[in-house]
N, C-alpha and C positions, 0 to 999 in steps of 0.2 A: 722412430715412427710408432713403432708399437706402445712406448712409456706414452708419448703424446693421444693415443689410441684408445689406453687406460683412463687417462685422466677426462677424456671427452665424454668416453661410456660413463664413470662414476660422476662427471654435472647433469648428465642426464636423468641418471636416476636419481642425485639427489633433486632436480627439476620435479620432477615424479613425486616424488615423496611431497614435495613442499607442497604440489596442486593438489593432490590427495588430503593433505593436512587441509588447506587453505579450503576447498570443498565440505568437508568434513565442521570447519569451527565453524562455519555463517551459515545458517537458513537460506541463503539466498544466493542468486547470481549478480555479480556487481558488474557494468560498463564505466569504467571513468573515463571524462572528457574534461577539456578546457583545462588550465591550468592558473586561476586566479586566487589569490590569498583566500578569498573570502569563497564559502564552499553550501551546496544546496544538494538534500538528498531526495531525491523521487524513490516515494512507492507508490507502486499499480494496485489498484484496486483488487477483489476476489477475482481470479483466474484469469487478470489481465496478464501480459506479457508487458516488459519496462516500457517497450515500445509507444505504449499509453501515451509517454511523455518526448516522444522523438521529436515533435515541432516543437513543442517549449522550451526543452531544453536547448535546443538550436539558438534560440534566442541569447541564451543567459551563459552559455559556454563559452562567449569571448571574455568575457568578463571575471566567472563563476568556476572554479573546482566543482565540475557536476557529478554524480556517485548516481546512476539510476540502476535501478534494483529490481530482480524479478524473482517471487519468492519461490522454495523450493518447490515441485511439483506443480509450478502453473506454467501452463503455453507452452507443454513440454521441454520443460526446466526438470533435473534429475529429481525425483523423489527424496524426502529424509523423514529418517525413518521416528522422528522426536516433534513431526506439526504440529504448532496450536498458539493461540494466541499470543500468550504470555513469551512461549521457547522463541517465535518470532521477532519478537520485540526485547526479546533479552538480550539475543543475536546481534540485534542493530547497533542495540547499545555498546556490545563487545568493540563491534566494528570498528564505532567510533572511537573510542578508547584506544585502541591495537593502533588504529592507523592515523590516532595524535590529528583526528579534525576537531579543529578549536570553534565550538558555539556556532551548528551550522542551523542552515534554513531546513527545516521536514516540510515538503509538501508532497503531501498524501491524497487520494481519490478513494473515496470510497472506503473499504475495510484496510486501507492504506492511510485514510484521515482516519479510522480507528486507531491506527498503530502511533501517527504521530502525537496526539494526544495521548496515549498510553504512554509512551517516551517521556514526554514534557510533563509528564503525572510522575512519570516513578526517575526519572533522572534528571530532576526540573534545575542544575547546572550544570547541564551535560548540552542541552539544545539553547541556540540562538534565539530562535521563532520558529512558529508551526503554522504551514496554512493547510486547512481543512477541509477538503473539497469534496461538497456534499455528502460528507458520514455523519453521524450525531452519537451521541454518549453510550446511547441505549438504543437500538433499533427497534427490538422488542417492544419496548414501553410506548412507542409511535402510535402504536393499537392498541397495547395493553397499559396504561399509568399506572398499574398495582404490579408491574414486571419484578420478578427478584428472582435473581440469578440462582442458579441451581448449586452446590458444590460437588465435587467431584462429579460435574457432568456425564452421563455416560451417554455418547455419540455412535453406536454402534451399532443402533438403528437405522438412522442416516448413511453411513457410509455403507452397509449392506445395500439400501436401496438403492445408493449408486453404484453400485459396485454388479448390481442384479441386471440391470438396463443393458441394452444393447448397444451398441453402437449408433446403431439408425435410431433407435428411441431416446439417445441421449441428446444426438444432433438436435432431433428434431423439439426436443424439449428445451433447448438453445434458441433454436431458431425460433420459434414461438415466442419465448420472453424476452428476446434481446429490444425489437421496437416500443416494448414498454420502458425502454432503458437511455433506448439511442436513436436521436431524430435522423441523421444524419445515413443517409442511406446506401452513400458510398464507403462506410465504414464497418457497415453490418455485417457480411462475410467474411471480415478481419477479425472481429471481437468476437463472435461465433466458433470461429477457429481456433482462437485461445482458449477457449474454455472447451471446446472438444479436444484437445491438445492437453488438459491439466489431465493430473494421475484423479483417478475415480474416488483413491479414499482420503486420498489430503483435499478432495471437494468436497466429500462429506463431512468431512471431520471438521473442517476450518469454519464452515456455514455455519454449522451446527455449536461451533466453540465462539466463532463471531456470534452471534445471537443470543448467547447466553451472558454476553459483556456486558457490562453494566459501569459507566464510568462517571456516571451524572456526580456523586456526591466525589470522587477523588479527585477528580479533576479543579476542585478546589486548590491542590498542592501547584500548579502549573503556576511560573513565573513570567513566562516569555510572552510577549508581544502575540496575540491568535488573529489570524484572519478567518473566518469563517465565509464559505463559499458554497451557496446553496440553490439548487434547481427556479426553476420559476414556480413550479407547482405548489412549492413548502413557504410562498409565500401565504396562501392560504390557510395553511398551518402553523403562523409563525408566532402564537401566544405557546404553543405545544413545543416545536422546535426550539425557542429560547430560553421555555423554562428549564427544557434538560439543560442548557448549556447557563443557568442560573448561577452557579459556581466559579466559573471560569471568568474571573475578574478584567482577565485581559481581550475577551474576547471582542472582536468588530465583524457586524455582520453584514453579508452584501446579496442578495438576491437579484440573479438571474433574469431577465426578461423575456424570454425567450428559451427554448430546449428541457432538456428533460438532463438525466443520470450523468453522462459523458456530456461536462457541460467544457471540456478543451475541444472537443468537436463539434458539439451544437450551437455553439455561442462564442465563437474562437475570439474575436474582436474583444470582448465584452472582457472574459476572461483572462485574454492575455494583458489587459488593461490596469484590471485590478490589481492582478500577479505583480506585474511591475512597479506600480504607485505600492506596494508595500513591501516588495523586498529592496528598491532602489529609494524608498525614503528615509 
């Protein structure tokens, strides 16, 4: 009883150690679902929670090895202490590598289509296909077309100012911008919540390191099949919007009708449409 006793304590702690490790090597927290050959990685947008993708993936998990991913420090996800664009996307890459997914699908929202694009830039035979959903190359350059990236950015302006805000003042600076974000009304106090939930300096730091990206002219290196998926409103914008994405040889683009930012909840029909006709063709 006692040898049996020994040997149960020490799978424990080697249990322990491995989650510590496993914690430790990725940026992010992973959910794997489904268990299909063929495999699709969701990332959530800035200081969304994976959850972003809970009815999509539902779809595509009888089918699909789903891997959704919530990065560190958002939707109170543990903090690491190494955030920023680049550490996060190196991360995924690791992932994929470590855990031998052969040529999967990235579909990204937001500074989550930043990250798959950055993938499909710097490991362009490492990803299947990438769909895009509502990010572009250069955010910055949306307003500014003369945008060029800083080096060695320094962000610590930014996270002090968030880091200075209150609670209540943070909320309420949530809740203010989110309906310029998200039509869908029954959603708003969920996505509100995730980002009062993210750690204060991986929101500053990631804005501020998102914004300073610039992937217009690299993006050229991408090989894979792109779907680009873009709000209704960037229809207005779309000699602006396509030229960032000028490079990107493989890109197909589909505009929206209806909704704003969180276009998996403002336009669910529309969205899950496209979603489908391109990873099921």
């Amino acid at each position: 009883m006692k040898k049996y006793s020994t040997v149960v304590i020490a799978f424990l702690f080697s249990a322990l150690c491995f989650n510590v490790f496993a914690q430790k090597s990725y940026s992010f927290e992973v959910l794997k679902t489904g268990n299909g050959k063929k495999s699709i990685i969701f990332i959530p947008g800035f200081a969304s929670s994976g959850d972003v993708w809970k009815e999509t993936r539902a779809v595509f998990e009888k089918d699909f090895s789903c891997y959704t991913l919530t990065m560190s420090g958002f939707a109170g996800t543990k903090p690491s202490g190494d955030a920023s664009f680049d550490n996060w996307k190196n991360s995924i890459a690791t992932f994929i590598k470590n855990q031998k997914i052969e040529k999967p699908i990235i579909v990204g929202h937001s500074m989550g289509g930043g990250l798959a694009l950055a993938l499909a830039t710097d490991y362009p035979d490492l990803i299947g296909s990438i769909v895009v959903v509502d990010a572009l190359p250069c955010l910055a350059a949306l307003t500014d077309p003369s945008f060029k990236s800083k080096v060695n950015n320094d962000c610590t302006a930014m996270t002090n100012q968030m880091l200075a805000m209150s609670n209540e003042e943070f909320y309420e600076m949530q809740k203010k911008s989110m309906p310029r974000l998200l039509e869908n009304e029954s959603k708003l106090e969920m996505v509100v919540d995730w980002s009062v939930k993210s750690d204060r300096k991986t929101f500053g730091q990631l804005y501020c390191d998102f914004y300073n990206t610039d992937l217009r002219a690299k993006i050229a290196a991408v090989k894979c099949p792109s779907l680009i998926l873009l709000e209704s409103y960037f229809i207005n914008l779309k000699p602006a919007i396509e030229s960032q994405y000028q490079n990107l040889k493989t890109a197909q683009f589909e505009y929206a009708s209806k909704g704003m930012h969180f276009i998996m909840y403002d336009d669910p029909s529309w969205f899950m449409a496209q979603l489908t006709n391109f990873i099921k063709s």
